[in-house]
N, C-alpha and C positions, 0 to 999 in steps of 0.2 A: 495525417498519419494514423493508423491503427494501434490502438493500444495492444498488447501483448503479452501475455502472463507464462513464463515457466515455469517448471519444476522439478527442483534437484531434491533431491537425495545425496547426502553425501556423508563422509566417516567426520565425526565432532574431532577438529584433532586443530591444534594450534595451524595459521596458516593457508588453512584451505580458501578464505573468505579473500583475502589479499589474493590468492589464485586467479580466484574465479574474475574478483574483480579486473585484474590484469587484463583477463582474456578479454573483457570487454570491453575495457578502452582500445584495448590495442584493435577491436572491429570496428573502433570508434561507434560505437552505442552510446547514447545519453539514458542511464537508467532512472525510470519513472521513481520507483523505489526499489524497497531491497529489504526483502521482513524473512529472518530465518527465525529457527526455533527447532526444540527438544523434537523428536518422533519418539512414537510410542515405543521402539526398538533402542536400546541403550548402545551409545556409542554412534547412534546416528542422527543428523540435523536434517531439518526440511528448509529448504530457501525457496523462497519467492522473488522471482526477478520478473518485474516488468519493466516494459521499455515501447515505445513506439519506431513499427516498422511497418510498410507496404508490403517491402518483399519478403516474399515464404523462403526464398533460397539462404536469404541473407539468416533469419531465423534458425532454419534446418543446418546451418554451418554454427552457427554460435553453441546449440545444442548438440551435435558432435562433436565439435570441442570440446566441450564439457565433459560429453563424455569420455574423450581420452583420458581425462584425467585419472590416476586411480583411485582416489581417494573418494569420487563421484560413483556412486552404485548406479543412478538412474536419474535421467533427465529428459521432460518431455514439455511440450506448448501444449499448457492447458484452451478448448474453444471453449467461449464465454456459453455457448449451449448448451454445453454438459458438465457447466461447473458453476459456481457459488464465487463470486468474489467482494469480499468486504473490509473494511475499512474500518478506522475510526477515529476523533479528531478530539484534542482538547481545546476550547477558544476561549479568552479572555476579550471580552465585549463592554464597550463604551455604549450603553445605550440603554434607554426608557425604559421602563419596564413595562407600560403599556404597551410598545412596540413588541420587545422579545415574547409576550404574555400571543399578541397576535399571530406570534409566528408557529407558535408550537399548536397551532390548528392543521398546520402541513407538515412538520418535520417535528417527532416524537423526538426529543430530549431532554436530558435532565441539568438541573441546574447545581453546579456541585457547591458553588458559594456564591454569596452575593454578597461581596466588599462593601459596597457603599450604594447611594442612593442609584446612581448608573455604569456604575461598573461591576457585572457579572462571568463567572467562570462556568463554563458549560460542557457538555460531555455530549460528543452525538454521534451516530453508529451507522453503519450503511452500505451501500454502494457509492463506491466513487463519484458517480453521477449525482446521490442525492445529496452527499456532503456540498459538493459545488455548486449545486443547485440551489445549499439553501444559506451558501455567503455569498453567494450573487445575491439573490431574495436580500437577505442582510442588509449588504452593501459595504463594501473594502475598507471605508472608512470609519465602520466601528470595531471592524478589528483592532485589538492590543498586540494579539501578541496569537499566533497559533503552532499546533504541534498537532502533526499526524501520523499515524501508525505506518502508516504504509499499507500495502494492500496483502490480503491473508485467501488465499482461494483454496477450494477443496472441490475436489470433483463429485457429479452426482450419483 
């Protein structure tokens, strides 16, 4: 399945979020994530919805929906070519510090605390891809504990 990124525009007003979300269970979408926030314009939110879909029709429907709504100004699918999309993760890690020390030869992160002799809190920024790329690398079983932002895209 193709990942997929929109983009709304819509009025910051109680409820809207609960909307939007509606509409998209009810097209039965599983949404990848779901990152809104302030715009530079006051009284109105940016959301980001991704989700995995093949079909253009099925997208092109979920995106006019939305924009029926009125509370929605503007709604469109961002292509990964002409736009920026990143991420970012906090993880709590069980492991060596000789190992983590190795890893950060491929993936630029910062260490926010180091608990104890193997247990580290970390901070790392990206693309979707290189986040996963570098807890694959890692390996599942030193994770603790993770949280991620969700995905934030901007066009070029």
């Amino acid at each position: 399945m193709r990942r997929r990124a929109i983009l709304a525009y819509l009025l910051d007003s109680p409820g809207v979020l609960q909307k939007v979300s509606m509409l998209i269970r009810k097209k039965m979408y599983n949404v990848d994530t779901l990152t809104v926030c302030k715009s530079r314009k006051p009284g109105i939110s940016r959301m980001t919805i991704t989700l995995r879909e093949d079909d253009e029709a099925r997208v092109r429907q979920v995106i006019h929906q939305l924009e029926k709504f009125t509370e929605v100004i503007s709604a469109k699918e961002l292509d990964t070519e002409h736009s920026y999309w990143r991420e970012a993760a906090i993880i709590k890690l069980e492991i060596d510090g000789a190992q983590l020390d190795a890893l950060r030869g491929d993936y630029n992160f910062e260490i926010l605390e180091h608990k104890n002799h193997d247990t580290h809190i970390i901070h790392i920024a990206g693309s979707t891809r290189r986040i996963d790329a570098f807890i694959a690398q890692l390996g599942e079983e030193h994770i603790v504990e993770i949280s991620r932002t969700g995905v934030a895209a901007l066009e070029k």
